[in-house]
Structures are given as C-alpha cells and as structure tokens.
C-alpha positions as CSV (number, residue, x, y, z in Angstrom):
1,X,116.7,24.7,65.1
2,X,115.2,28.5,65.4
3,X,114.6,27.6,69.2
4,X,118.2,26.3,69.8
5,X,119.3,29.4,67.4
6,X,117.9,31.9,70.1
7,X,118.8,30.2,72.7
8,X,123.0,30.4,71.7
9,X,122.3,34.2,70.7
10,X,121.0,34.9,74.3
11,X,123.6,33.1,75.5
12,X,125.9,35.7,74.2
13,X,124.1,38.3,76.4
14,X,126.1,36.9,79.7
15,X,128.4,38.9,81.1
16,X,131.6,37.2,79.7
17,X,132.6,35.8,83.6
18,X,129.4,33.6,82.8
19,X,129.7,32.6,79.5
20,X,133.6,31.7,80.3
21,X,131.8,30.0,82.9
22,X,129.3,28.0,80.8
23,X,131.9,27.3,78.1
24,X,134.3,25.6,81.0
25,X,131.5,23.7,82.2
26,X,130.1,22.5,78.9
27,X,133.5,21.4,78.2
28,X,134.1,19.2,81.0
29,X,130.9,17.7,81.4
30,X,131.4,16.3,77.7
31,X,134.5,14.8,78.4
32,X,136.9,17.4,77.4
33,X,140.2,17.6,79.7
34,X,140.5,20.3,82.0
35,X,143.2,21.9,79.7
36,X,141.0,22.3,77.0
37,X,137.9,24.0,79.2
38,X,140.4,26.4,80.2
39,X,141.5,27.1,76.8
40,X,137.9,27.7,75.7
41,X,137.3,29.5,78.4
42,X,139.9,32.2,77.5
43,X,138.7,31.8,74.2
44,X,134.9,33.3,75.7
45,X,135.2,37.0,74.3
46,X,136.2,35.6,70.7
47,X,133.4,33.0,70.8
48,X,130.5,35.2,72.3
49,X,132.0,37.8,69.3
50,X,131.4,35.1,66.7
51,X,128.0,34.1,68.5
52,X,126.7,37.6,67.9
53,X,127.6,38.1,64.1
54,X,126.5,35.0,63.1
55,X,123.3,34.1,61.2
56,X,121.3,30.7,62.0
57,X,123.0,29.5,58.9
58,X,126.7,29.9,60.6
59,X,126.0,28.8,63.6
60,X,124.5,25.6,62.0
61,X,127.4,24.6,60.3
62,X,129.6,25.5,63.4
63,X,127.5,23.3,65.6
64,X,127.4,20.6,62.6
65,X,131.5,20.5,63.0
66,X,131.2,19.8,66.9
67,X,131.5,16.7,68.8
68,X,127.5,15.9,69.0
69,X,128.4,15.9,73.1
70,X,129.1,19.1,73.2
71,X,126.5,20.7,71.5
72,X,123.9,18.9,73.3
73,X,126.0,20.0,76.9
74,X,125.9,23.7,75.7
75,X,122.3,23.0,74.7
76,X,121.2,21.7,77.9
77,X,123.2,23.9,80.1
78,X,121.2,27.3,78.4
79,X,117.9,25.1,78.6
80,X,118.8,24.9,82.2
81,X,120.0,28.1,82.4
82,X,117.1,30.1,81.0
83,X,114.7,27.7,83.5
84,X,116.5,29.8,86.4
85,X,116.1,33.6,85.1
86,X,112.3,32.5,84.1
C-alpha cells in the first residue's frame, strides 16, 4: 500500500489541467458515463486538495469505498504515467 500511497500523493503534484485530465480518463475507462468524468473532472482542485492532507490511513479508506475498477484505473494510469517522466 506505501507504494500505491506515494504514487496518489505525486499524483497531486500535476498541474490541475492534468490531474483533471487523469481523473476524466480514469473515469471513463472504468465505465463511468461521460457525465460523471466531467463532473469529477471539475471536482480535480477539491480532490487533489484532499489528496494532499491526507495520511495513508485516509486515503485507504477512501480508496476502500471506491468501485475496485476505478482504483485499479487510477492505479495503472499513475503506474503508466510515472513510466513516461522516468
């Protein structure tokens, strides 16, 4: 979990046009309608607010209360994300 746990806090060092971005894509790709991307996507200052006060414990149960297909999509797309800057 520590790995996945620095992974979401780096993910909160985008620039909020990518993690709006990554949100919208994460969304869709696990089956959410375009409606709702869009509404997480304006939703990506609040989140990436929330991502950068929480503690491993928070963001555990906050993952815990997600559809299992979206964690893993916002999983693999920062997996795949920090394969490009590195």
């Amino acid at each position: 979990m520590e790995r996945e746990f620095k992974q979401v806090k780096k993910a909160a060092e985008l620039s909020d046009e990518q993690f709006a971005a990554l949100i919208y894509g994460v969304i869709l790709a696990s089956g959410g309608s375009q409606a709702q991307a869009m509404a997480a996507a304006g939703s990506a200052r609040m989140i990436k607010n929330k991502i950068i006060t929480a503690d491993e414990k928070e963001l555990s149960a906050l993952a815990s209360a997600l559809d299992p297909k979206i964690t893993e999509g916002i999983l693999k797309a920062l997996r795949e994300k920090e394969g490009q800057s590195g």
